[in-house]
N, C-alpha and C positions, 0 to 999 in steps of 0.2 A: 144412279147410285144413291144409295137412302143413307148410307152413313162411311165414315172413312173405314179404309180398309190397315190394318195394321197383321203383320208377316213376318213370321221371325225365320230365317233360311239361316242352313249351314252347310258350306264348304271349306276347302282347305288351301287359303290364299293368304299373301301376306302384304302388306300396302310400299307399292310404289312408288319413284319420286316424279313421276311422269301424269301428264292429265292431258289428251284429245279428244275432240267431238267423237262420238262414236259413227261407225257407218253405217245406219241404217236406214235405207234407200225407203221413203214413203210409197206408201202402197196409193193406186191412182183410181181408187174404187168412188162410187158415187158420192154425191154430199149428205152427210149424215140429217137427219131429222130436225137435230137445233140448228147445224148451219142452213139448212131452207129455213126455218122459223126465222131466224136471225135475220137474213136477207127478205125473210115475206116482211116484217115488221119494221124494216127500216125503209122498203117501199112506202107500206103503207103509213106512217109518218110523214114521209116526205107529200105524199099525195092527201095527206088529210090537211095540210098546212100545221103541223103540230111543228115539226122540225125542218130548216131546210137543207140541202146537201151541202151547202156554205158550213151551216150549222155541224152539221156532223164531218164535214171535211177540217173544222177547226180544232173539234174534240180528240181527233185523229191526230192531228197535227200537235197538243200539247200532250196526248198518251205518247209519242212518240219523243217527246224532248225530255221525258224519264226518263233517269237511269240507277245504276244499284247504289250509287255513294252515297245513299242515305241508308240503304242498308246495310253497307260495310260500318259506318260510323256508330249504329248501333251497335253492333257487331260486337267490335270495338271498346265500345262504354261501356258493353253489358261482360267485358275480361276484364273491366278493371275497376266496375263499382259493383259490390256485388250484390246493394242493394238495390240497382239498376235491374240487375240478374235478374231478380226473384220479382221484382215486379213485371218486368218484361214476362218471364214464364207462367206467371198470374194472372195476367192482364193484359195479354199483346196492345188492343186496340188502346190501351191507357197509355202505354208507357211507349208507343209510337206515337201518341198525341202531344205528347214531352219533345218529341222534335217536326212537332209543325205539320206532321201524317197525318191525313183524314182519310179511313179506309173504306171511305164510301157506303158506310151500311154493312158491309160485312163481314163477321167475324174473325179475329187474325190469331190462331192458335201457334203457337214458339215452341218448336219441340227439341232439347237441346241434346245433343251428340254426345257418348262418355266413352270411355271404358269398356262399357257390354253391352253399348248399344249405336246401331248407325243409322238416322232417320234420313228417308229417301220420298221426294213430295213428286208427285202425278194427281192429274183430272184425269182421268178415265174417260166421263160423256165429252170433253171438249178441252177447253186450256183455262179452267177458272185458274188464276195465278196472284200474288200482291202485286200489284202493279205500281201500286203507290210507292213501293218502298224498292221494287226491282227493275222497274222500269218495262220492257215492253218482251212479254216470254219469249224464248229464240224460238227456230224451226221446230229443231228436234223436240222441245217439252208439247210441241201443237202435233207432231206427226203420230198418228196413228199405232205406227210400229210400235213409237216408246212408251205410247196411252196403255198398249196391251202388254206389252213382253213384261215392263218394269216390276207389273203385278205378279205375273208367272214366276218369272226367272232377276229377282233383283241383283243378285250378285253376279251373273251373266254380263246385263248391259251396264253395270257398273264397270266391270271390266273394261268393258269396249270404250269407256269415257278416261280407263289408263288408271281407276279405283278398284285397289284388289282389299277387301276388307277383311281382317283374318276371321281364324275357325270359331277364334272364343269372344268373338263380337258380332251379336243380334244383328239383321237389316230390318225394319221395318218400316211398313212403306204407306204412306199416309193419303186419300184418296181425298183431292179439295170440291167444295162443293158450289155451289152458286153464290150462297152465302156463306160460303166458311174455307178461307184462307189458312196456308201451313206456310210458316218461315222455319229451317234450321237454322237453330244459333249452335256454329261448328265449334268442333273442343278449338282451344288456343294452343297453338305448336311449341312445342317445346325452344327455346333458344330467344325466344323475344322477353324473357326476364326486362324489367328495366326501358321498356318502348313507351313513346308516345302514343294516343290512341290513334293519332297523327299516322303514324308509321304501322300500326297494329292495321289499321281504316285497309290501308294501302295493300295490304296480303288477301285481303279478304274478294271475293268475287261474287259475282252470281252464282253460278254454278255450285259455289261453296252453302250458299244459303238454298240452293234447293236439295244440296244432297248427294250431286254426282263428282264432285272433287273437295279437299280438304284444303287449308290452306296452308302455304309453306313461308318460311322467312328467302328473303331472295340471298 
């Protein structure tokens, strides 16, 4: 995929106070091109003595001790500074480096939710994701099914995640690349007037920053 893919779809749905994984059973077809490259290159690494499996077993092991609370707490800052906002939306990889983010090389685009529009983040060849600020992507954003349908039919497997998006609000759906990361920064629900970013941090999820749920006040 050479560049993200952006979709605007219309149906006639209205949104939900409900949000579950969707079901969509992974297809059990061969390994794609990049996963043999992946695995031919982490071979040959480990047998060239460049890396050893310690080595990559450790790196595995500190991907895996991320999680999203750094991206809810942007989240967060960026409903209640709103020149936070507008840097953040100017400058992802800047205004994540304001909390300690290093996103590794590549680029972090913030595409923010309103009114007339609902951003919905997918890889297509594979699972490029933020890792740094989400921590480690679930099944579903790696499975296949969701790689394809999201693109086709976005307000379909929105659905099926329990997000009904209405008629008079765009889906568009943003395709990440090797080098080029999507975060949604989701609209702020109505009823948290007057919260901490403390208690704002706390509504916010994963799932809410890729796209496929909103957040609610509990």
């Amino acid at each position: 995929m050479a560049d993200d893919r952006d979709h605007d779809h219309d149906h006639d749905h209205a949104n939900p106070l409900h949000n579950h994984p969707p079901l969509q059973p992974d297809d059990e077809s061969p390994p794609g091109r990049h996963e043999v490259m992946t695995e031919a290159m982490r071979e040959l690494l480990v047998e060239k003595g460049v890396l050893s499996a310690d080595d990559i077993r450790a790196a595995l092991e500190n991907i895996d001790s991320w999680a999203p609370s750094k991206g809810a707490q942007i989240v967060a800052r960026a409903w209640t500074d709103d020149a936070f906002r507008k840097r953040l939306l100017a400058d992802g990889n800047a205004a994540l480096a304001e909390f300690g983010i290093d996103s590794g090389g590549a680029k972090v685009t913030v595409v923010e939710n309103t009114d007339r529009v609902h951003n919905v983040i997918v890889c297509t060849l594979c699972s490029c994701y933020p890792r740094a600020v989400l921590g480690l992507p679930p099944d579903w954003y790696r499975s296949k099914n969701y790689r394809r349908r999201v693109v086709v039919e976005p307000r379909a497997v929105l659905e099926e995640f329990g997000l009904r998006v209405p008629d008079d609000r765009a889906v568009r759906v943003h395709d990440s690349l090797a080098d080029l990361r999507y975060l949604v920064l989701p609209r702020r629900p109505e009823g948290t007037d007057g919260w901490t970013e403390e208690q704002l941090a706390g509504i916010v999820t994963r799932d809410c920053m890729v796209g496929v749920a909103e957040p609610r006040p509990e």
